[in-house]
N, C-alpha and C positions, 0 to 999 in steps of 0.2 A: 828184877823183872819177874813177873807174874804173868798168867795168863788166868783169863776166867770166861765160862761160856757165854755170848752173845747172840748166840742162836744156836740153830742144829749141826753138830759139826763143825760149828765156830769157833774161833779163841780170840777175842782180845786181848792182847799183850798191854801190860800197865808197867811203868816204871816207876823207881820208887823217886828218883828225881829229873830234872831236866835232864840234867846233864849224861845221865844214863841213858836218853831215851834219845838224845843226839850221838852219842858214842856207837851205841847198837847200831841204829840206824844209817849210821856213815858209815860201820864197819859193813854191814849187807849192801848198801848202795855200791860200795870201794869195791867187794867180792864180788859186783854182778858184772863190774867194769874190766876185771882184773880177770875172769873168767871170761867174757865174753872174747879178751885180747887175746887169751893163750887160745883159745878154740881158732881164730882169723889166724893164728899161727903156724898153727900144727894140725894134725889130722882129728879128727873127729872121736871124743872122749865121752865116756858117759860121764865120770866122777867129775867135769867141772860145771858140765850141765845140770847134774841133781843138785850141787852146788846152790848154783846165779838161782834155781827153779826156789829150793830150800829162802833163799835170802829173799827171793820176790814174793813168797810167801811170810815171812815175818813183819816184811814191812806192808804190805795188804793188811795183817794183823793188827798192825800198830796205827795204823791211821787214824782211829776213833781217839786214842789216848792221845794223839800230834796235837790232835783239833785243841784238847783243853788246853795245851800249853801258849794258845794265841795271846797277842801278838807276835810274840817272837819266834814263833815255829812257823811263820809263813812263807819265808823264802827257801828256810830250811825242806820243808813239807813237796815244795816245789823239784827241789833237786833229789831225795829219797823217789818221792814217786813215781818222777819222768824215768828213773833206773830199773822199777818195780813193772810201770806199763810198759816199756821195751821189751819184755823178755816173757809178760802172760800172757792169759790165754783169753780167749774173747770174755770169758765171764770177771775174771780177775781184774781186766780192763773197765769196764762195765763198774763194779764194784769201787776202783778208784775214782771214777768220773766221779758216781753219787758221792762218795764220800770227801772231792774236793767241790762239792755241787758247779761241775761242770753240766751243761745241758745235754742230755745225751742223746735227744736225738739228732743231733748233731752226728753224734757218732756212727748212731744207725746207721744212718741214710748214705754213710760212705762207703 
């Protein structure tokens, strides 16, 4: 895994193969699932929040790099990032839409 600048402040995360770039990314999907459960558990913790926050942030990252692995990252692509928008923040959400070209004004307007 690499990352390289995509803009200001950006990082595209690149992997060096699929299968790296499915494993990561089920590992952060799994951690923001796995975190969110212990928080609906127990009282309110920072260290699994910076956590789920860290993992929705890598996979935001990696989105660009998902795209070239089409077809076969499509259903995949689906289930990483429904994990990533659950848990960001309006921009980060925003940012998903575009990058699975969802319409977003759609989103605005709700």
């Amino acid at each position: 895994m690499s990352g390289h600048p995509s803009g200001p402040g950006n990082t595209m995360l690149m992997f060096c193969t699929p299968e790296m770039a499915f494993r990561f990314t089920f590992y952060w999907a799994s951690t923001i699932i796995a975190n969110r459960l212990l928080l609906s558990l127990s009282e309110d913790e920072e260290a699994p929040v910076q956590e789920y926050n860290d993992s929705e942030k890598h996979i935001c990252h990696s989105v660009e790099h998902l795209h070239s692995l089409k077809p076969w990252v499509a259903l995949w692509m689906t289930f990483v990032t429904s994990m990533a928008y659950a848990v960001s923040d309006d921009a980060n959400r925003l940012q998903i839409a575009k990058a699975l070209k969802v319409d977003t004004t759609l989103l605005l307007s709700v």
